[in-house]
N, C-alpha and C positions, 0 to 999 in steps of 0.2 A: 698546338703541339700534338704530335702523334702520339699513340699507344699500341708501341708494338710489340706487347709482351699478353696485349688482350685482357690486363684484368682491371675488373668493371669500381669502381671506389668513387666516392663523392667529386664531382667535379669531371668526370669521364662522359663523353660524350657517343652515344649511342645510336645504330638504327632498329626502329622497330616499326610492326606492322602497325596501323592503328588506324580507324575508320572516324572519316573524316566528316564531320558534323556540317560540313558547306558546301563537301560536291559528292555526300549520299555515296562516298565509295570509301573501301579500305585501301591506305598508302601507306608508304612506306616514310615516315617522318624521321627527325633527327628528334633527341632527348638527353637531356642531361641528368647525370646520376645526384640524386640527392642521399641516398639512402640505400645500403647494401646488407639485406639479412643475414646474410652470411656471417660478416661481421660480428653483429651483435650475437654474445656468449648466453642470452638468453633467448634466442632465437636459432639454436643450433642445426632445428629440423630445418627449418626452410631458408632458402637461398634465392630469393626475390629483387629485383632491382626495381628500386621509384625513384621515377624519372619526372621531371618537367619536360611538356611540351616546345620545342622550338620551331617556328614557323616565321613565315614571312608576314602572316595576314597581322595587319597594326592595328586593331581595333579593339585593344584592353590594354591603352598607354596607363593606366592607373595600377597595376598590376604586372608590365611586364618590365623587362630590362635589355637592351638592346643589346645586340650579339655581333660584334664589326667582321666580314669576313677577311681582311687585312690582317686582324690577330687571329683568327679561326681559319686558316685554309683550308682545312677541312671542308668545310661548309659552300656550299653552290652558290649562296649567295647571303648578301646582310638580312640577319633575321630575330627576330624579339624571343625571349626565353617567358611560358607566362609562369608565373612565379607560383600561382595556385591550382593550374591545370596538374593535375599529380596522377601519375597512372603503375600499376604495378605490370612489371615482366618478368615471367619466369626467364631463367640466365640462356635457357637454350633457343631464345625466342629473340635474343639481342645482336647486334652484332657491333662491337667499338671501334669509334673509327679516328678518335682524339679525346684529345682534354684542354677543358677551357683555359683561354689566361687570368692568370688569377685577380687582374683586376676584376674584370667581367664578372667570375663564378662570387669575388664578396661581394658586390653589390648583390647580385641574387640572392647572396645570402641574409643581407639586411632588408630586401624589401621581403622577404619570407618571414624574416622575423619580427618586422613591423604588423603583415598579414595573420599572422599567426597571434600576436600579441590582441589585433581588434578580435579576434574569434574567442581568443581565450578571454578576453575583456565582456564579451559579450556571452559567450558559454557561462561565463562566472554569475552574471547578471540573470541568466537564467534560470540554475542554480538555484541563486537566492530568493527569488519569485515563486519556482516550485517552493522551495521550501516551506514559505510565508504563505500561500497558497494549500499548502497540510493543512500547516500549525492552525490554518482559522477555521480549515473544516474542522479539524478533533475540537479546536473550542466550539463551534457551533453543534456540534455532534452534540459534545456533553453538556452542554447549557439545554440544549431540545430534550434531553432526557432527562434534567431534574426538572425543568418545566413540565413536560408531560407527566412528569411520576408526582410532582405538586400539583398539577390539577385532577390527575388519577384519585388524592388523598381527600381535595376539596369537593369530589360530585360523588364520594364512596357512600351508601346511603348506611346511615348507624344498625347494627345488629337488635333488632326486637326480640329481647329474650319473653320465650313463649314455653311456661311451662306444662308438660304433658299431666295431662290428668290421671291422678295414679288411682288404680281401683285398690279397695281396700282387702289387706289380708285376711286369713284365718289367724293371724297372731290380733289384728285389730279388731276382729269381731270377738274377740276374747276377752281383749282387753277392757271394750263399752262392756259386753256382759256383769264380768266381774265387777266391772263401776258401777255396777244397776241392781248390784246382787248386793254389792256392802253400803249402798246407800240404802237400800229395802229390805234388811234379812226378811228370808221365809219364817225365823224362829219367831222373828217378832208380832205379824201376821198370823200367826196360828197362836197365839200368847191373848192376843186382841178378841182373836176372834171367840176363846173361851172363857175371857171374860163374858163379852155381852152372852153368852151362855148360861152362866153361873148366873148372872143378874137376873136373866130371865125366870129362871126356876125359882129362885129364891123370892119373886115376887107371886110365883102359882101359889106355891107357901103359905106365903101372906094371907091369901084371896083364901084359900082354904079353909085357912085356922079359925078366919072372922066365919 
């Protein structure tokens, strides 16, 4: 079916420039609209069309979807649409030159969504791997760090308390004094010593009188 109003929506078939990965040159291919930013009200700035590759070359039957040119006159010839070759074009870089029939464009649309489903099945898979892949480093993380901080506790060698030798005050040389003075009064000492004084004389005395 033609498009001759030119605007570019899902299922419009386009030409664009696009360099060609089997004969090492840029051509000019047919593509079909998957996706229109325009559209999307959360996409306001940009105005991009992603397109699926259509080609003739058949060599990703697992992936594409065949394109009849009997329903597509558009088209030069019968050609496969790959359902996961995805490319964006800005809109001034396009040019439309129909739109598929719509048996054709659902099928493309289911085997997209099957493709899309193994990616998203496997992205999820991934996903959860990373995740589980954290989760064992932060446990091994924090298991290595009470282990180290328990054997940190087991080789810590015990504190030897080692007391400094205090030299003694002028309050302490006071204090033996005075313990040395009321165990010894002087008064006592000089009390003694006049006795054996007195003793003595009173025996010159003695010696004299006889």
């Amino acid at each position: 079916m033609e498009n001759k109003n030119n605007v570019v929506y899902p299922g419009t078939v386009f030409l664009a420039k696009h360099y060609d990965q089997f004969t090492k040159q840029a051509k000019i291919h047919p593509f079909v609209c998957v996706y229109n930013q325009a559209f999307d009200p959360e996409l306001n700035t940009e105005s991009n069309i992603i397109g699926l590759l259509i080609t003739s070359n058949n060599k990703q039957a697992v992936r594409q979807i065949e394109v009849s040119k009997g329903k597509n006159s558009f088209l030069d010839k019968d050609s496969f649409a790959y359902c996961d070759n995805i490319y964006s074009f800005p809109l001034k870089d396009i040019k439309p030159i129909g739109t598929l029939d719509s048996e054709t464009f659902y099928q493309i649309v289911q085997k997209r969504q099957l493709l899309l489903r193994a990616e998203n099945d496997q992205c999820v898979k991934a996903l959860m791997n990373m995740k589980s892949f954290e989760s064992k480093k932060i446990v091994e993380k924090k298991a290595k760090y009470h282990l180290e901080k328990v054997k940190k506790q087991l080789v810590k060698p015990e504190k030897v308390e080692v007391r400094k030798a205090v030299e003694p005050s002028a309050l302490d040389y006071f204090e033996t004094f005075d313990s040395s003075v009321r165990q010894n009064p002087p008064y006592l000492k000089k009390k003694a010593k006049s006795k054996r004084v007195s003793k003595k004389q009173n025996e010159k005395r003695q010696s004299l009188s006889h």
